[in-house]
C-alpha positions as CSV (number, residue, x, y, z in Angstrom):
1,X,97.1,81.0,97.1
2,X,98.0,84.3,98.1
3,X,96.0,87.4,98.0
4,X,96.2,89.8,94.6
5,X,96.0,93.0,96.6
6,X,99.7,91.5,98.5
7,X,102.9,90.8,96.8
8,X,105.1,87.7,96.7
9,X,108.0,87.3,99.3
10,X,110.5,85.2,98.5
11,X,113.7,85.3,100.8
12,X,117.0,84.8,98.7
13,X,118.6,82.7,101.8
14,X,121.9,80.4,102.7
15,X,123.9,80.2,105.7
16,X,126.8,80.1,103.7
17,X,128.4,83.0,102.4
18,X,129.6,83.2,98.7
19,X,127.1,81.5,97.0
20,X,125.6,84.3,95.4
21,X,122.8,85.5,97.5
22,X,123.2,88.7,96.7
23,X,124.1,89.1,93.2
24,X,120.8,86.8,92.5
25,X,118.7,89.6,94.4
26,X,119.8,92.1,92.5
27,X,119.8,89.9,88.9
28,X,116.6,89.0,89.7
29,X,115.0,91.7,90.2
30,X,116.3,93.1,87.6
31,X,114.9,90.7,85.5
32,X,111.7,91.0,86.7
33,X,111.7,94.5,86.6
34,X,112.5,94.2,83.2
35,X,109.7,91.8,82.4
36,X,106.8,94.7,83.8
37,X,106.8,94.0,87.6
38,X,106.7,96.1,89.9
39,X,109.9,95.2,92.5
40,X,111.0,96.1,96.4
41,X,114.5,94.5,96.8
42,X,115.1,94.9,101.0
43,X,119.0,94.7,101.7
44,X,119.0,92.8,104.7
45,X,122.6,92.1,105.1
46,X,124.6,94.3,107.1
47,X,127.4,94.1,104.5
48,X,125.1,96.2,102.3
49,X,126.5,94.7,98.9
50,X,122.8,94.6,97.2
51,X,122.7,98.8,98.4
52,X,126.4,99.5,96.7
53,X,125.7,97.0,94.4
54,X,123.1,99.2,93.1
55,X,124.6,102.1,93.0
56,X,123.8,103.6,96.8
57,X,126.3,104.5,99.4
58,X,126.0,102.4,102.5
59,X,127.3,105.0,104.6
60,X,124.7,107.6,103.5
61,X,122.5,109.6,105.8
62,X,119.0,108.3,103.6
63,X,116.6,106.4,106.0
64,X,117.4,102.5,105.7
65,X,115.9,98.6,106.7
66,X,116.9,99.5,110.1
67,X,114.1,102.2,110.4
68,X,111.8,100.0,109.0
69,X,112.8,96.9,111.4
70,X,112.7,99.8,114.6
71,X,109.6,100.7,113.6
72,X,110.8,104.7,113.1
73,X,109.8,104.3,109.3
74,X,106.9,103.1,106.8
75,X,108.5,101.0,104.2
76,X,107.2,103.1,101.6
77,X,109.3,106.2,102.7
78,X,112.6,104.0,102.5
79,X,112.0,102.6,99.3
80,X,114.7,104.0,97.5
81,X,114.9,103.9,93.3
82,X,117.5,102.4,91.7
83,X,118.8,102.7,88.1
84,X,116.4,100.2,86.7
85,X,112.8,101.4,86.2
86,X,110.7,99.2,88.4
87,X,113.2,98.2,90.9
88,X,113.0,99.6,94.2
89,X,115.3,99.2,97.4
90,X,115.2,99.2,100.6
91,X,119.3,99.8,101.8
92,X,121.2,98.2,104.4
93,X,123.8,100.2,106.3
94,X,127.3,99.1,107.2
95,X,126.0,98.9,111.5
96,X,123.2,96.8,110.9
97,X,124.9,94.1,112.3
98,X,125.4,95.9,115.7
99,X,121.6,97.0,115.4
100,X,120.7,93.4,115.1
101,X,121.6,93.5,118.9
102,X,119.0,96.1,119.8
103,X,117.1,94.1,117.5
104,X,116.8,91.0,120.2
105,X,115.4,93.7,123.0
106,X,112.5,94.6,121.4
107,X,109.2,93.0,121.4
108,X,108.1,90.4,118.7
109,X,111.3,90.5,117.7
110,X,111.6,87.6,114.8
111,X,108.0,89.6,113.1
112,X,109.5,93.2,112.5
113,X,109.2,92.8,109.0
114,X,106.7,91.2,108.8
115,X,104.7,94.1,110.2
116,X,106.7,96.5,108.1
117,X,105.4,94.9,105.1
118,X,102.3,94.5,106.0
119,X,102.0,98.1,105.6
120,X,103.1,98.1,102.2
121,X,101.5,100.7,100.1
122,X,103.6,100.6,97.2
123,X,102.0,98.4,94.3
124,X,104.8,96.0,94.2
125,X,103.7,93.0,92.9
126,X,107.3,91.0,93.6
127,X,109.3,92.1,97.3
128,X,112.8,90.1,97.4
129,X,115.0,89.9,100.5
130,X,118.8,89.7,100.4
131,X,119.3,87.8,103.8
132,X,122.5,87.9,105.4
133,X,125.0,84.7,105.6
134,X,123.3,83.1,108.5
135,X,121.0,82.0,110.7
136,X,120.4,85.2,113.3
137,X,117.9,87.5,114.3
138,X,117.6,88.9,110.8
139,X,117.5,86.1,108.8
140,X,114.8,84.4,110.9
141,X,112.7,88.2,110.1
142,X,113.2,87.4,106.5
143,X,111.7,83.8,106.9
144,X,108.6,85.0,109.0
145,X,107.3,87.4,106.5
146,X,108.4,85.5,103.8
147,X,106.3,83.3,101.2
148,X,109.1,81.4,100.1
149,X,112.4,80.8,100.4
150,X,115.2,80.9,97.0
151,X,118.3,79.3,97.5
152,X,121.2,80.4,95.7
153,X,123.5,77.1,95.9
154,X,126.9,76.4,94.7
155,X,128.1,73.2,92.8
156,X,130.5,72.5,95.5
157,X,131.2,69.5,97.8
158,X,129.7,70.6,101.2
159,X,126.5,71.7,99.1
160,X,124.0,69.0,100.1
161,X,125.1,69.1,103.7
162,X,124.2,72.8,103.8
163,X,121.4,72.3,102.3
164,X,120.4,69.7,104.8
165,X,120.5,72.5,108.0
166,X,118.9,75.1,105.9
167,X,115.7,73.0,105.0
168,X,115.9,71.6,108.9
169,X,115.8,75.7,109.9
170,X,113.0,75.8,107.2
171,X,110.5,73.1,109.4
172,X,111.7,74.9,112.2
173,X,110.1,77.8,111.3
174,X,106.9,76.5,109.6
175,X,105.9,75.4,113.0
176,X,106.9,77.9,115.0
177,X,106.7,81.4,112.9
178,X,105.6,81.0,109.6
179,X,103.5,78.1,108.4
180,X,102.9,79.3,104.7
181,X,106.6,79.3,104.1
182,X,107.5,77.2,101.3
183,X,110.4,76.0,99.3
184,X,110.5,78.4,96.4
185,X,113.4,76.8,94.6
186,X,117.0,75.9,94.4
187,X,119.7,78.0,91.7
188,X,122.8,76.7,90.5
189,X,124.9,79.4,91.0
190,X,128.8,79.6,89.7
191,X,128.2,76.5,88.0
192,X,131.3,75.4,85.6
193,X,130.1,72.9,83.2
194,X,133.8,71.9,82.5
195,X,134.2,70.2,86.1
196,X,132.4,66.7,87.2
197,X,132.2,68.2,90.6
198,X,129.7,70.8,89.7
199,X,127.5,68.1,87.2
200,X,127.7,65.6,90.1
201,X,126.4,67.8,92.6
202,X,123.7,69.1,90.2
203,X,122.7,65.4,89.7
204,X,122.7,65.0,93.3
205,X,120.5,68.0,94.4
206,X,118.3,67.1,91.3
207,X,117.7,63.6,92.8
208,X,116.8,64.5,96.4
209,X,114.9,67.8,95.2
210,X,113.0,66.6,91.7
211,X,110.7,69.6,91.8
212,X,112.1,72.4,93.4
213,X,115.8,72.6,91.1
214,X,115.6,75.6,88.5
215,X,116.1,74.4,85.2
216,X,118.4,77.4,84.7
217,X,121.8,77.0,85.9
218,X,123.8,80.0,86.9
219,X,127.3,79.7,85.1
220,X,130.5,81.6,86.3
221,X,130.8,84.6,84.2
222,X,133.1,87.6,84.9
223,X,130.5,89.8,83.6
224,X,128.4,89.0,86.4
225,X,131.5,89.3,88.9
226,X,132.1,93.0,87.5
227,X,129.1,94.2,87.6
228,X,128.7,95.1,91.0
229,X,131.8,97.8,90.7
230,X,129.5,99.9,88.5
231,X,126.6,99.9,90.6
232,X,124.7,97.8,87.7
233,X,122.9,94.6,87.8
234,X,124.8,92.5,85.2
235,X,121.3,93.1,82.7
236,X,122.1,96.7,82.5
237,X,126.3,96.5,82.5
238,X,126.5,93.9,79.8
239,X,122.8,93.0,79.0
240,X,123.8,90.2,76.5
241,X,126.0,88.5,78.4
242,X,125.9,85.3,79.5
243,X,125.2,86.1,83.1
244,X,122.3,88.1,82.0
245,X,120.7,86.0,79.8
246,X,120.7,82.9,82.5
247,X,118.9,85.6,85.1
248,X,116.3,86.7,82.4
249,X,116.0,82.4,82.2
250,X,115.2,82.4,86.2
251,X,112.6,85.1,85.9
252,X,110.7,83.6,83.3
253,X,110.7,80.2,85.7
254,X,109.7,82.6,88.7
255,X,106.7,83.8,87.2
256,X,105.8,80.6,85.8
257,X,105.7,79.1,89.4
């Protein structure tokens, strides 16, 4: 049970690129935001699509995760606001992936941020972490501080098999970084109900993983794929779309776990 004066971490997290990572990161925490929480998204990926997703330059000269993983800045100065009240940021830049070098130098390298957050001062009662598309330096931070872990998954045939390593990874770092991390949940993400492929590896994820499959599936919806252009989540760009109303689904089931 975790503590009331500490927030949830869940890491949004797949080796696999494309699956929606990040445009559930932002969605969601939206959608919680929306729903009275309090929200720190942290833009771990040195593409930096959750930052320009939301409407910040990646190239600008604002402190960002970087500072926070070097330990030249309290999280609470690089929380950034976003267009939607109660959403906060904490950007990527476009050379994080280079920093993730220096990263390896420096001592306890996979607990950065989990250090970083345990100074958290902020009231946040949700903190979400866009990890990158795979298994480095960063991604293992993400999984040390983290609670959970969200997988963003799509209905697509070398699904399972992904799944497979990621959950391996997940053991892997219960015993050796992070015992409390747990398997948050699995999201169906671009999921077109007019193909067997996507209903047959629904049925198949739902059979190995009973408990942990969202109920809410994520379906492919331009709205959603527009979104990011405007520096919106899809809630704000086209809040009645169907994009939007599957997200508000998967922060109802998030609070309710």
């Amino acid at each position: 049970m975790l503590s009331r004066s500490r927030p949830r971490i869940v890491a949004i997290v797949n080796q696999k690129g494309g699956v929606g990572k990040t445009t559930t990161a932002i969605n969601l925490g939206a959608a919680l935001a929306e729903r009275g929480q309090q929200v720190l998204l942290i833009d771990l990926d040195p593409q930096a699509n959750s930052t320009s997703g939301l409407g910040l330059d990646p190239r600008g000269g604002r402190a960002t995760v970087y500072d926070l993983l070097a330990g030249s800045a309290a999280v609470d100065e690089v929380a950034s606001p976003t267009p939607v009240a109660g959403l906060f940021l904490v950007p990527s830049l476009l050379a994080l992936a280079g920093a993730e070098i220096e990263l390896a130098t420096m001592p306890e390298r996979e607990h950065r941020l989990r250090a970083a957050l345990a100074q958290l001062q902020g009231g946040y009662g949700q903190v979400l972490i866009d990890c990158p598309p795979s298994l480095g330096l960063l991604t293992l931070n993400a999984l040390a501080a983290a609670d959970e872990m969200l997988i963003p998954l799509q209905a697509e045939y070398f699904a399972l098999e992904g799944l497979g390593h990621l959950l391996y990874t997940q053991q892997l770092v219960r015993m050796e970084l992070n015992p409390r991390l747990e398997l948050g949940g699995i999201l169906l993400t671009q999921f077109d109900a007019r193909t067997t492929l996507a209903w047959d590896v629904l049925r198949e994820v739902r059979r190995a993983y009973p408990e942990q499959v969202f109920r809410t599936l994520i379906p492919r919806n331009v709205r959603v794929s527009e979104a990011p252009s405007h520096g919106q989540p899809v809630l704000q760009y086209d809040p009645s779309s169907r994009g939007a109303i599957a997200y508000r689904e998967v922060a109802e089931e998030v609070l309710s776990r």
